[in-house]
N, C-alpha and C positions, 0 to 999 in steps of 0.2 A: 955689623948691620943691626940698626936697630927695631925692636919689633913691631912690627906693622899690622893691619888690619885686616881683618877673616879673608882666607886665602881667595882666588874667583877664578871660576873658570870660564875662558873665552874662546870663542870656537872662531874660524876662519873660513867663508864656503864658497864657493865661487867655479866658473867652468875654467875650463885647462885653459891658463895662460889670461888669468885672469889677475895677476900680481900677489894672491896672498905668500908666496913663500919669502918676496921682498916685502912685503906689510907687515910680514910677522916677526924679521928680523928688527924691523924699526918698531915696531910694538912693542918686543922685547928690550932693546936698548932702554927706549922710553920709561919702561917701568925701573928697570933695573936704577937708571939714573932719579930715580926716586926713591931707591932708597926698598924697593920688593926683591924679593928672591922669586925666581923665576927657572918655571920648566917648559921650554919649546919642545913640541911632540907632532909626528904626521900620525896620518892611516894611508894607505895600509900601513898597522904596523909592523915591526921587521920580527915576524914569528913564522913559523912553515904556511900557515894559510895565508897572510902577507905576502910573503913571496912566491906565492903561488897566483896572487892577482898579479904582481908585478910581471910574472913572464907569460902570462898571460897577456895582458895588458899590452907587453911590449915583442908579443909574438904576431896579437893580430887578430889570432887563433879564438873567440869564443866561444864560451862554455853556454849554458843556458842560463836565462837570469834567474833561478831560484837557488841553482849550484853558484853562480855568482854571489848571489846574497846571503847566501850559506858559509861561502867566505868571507865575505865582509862581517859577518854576524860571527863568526869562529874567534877573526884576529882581535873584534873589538872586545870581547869578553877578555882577552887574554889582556889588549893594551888598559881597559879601565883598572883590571886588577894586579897590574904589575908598573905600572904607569902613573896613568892619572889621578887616581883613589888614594897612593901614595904619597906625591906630591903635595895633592889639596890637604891630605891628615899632619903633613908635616907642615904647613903654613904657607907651602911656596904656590902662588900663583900658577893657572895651567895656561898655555897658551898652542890651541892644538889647530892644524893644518887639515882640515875635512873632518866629520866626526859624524852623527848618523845619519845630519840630513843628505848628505851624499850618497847613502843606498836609497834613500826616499826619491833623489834628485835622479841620479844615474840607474837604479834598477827600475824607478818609475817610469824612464821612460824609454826602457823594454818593455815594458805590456803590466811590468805587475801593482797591486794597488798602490799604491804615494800613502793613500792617508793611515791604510792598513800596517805596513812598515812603520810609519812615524809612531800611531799606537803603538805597535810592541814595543818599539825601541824606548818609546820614553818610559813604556812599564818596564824596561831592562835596565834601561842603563841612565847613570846622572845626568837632571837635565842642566847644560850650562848657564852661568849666570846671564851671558850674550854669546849671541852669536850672530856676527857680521858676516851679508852676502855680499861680494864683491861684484856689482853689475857692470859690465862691459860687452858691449856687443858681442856676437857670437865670431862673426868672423874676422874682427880687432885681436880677440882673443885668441881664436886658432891661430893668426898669423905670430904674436910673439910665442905662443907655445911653438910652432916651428922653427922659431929661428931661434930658439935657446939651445944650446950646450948639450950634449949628453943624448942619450938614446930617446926617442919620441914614444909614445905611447897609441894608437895605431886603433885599438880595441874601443879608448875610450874619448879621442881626439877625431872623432867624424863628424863634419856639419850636419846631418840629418837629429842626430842624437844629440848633439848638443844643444839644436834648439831646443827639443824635448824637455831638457834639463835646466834650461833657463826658463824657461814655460812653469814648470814646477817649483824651481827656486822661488820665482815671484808670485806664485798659489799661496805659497809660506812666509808671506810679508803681510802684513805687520805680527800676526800673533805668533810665531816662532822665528823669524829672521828679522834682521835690521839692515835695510838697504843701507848700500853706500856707494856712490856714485866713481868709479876706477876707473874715468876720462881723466885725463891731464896727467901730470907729470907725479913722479913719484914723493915727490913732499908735499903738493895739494893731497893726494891720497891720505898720506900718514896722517896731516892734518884734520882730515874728516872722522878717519880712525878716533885721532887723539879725542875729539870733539865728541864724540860720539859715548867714549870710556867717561869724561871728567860729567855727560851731563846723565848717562842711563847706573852708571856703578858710583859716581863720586872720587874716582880714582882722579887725583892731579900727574897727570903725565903729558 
């Protein structure tokens, strides 16, 4: 592989069932066929506080949103510093599945500050080079998160709350997000992705 240009890390954000884990596979392809080395990563990440949203998440059962953000705030110190931080020192591209504006999006709207969270987080942890909102109505999106594969997520998949979290997603457009419109079919999507990479990073993919 030959060596390529200062690593970038790109974030993915968007409400359940809002396509980024197919965007990011095709993000990824895309780069890789360029010729980048490339590390796809979610959050939660898979550490004891990770998995501890997750059965949460997919019990139903919630905790309170400061214990919540306490989690998210636990696993992400662990994923930057075993993870992402690594990746980017080694050259390879990050491409990561939620990252902190998802406690900004989802703990904000349980009651706690949005703008408050975003402060610490960006004094905590790297801010990424982009990062892409995937906007899709809210109840478009609930419907294919229900009808995807695999155990549902109960805690964080309620219309009430989701709207919250689209409400605040689009608070954070233009100076910390980059809409991008996730109506149409899944190669119009990648295509706006792609568009989106080749004119804000320079990236040909």
């Amino acid at each position: 592989m030959k060596e390529q240009a200062r690593a970038v890390f790109v974030v993915l954000e968007g409400a359940d069932g809002s396509g980024k884990s197919t965007q990011i596979e095709r993000l990824v392809a895309r780069l890789e066929a360029a010729g980048r080395g490339v590390v796809a990563t979610r959050e939660p990440h898979d550490c004891p506080a990770g998995r501890k949203i997750r059965a949460m998440a997919r019990s139903g059962e919630l905790v309170s949103a400061e214990q919540e953000l306490a989690w998210f705030w636990e696993q992400r110190v662990e994923h930057v510093r075993d993870v992402i931080e690594p990746a980017l020192a080694s050259g390879r591209d990050v491409v990561c599945d939620r990252y902190y504006f998802s406690s900004v999006a989802y703990q904000g709207a349980r009651g706690l500050d949005p703008r408050r969270i975003l402060a610490d987080s960006e004094a905590a942890f790297p801010k990424p080079d982009l990062a892409l909102w995937l906007d899709l109505p809210v109840e478009a999106a609930l419907a294919r998160a229900r009808a995807r594969s695999g155990p549902g997520e109960p805690a964080f998949e309620e219309s009430g709350r989701q709207l919250g979290v689209v409400e605040i997603y689009n608070s954070l457009v233009p100076e910390h997000l980059t809409r991008i419109d996730a109506s149409g079919d899944e190669t119009e999507i990648s295509e706006r992705v792609a568009k989106t990479l080749r004119e804000r990073l320079g990236l040909l993919v």
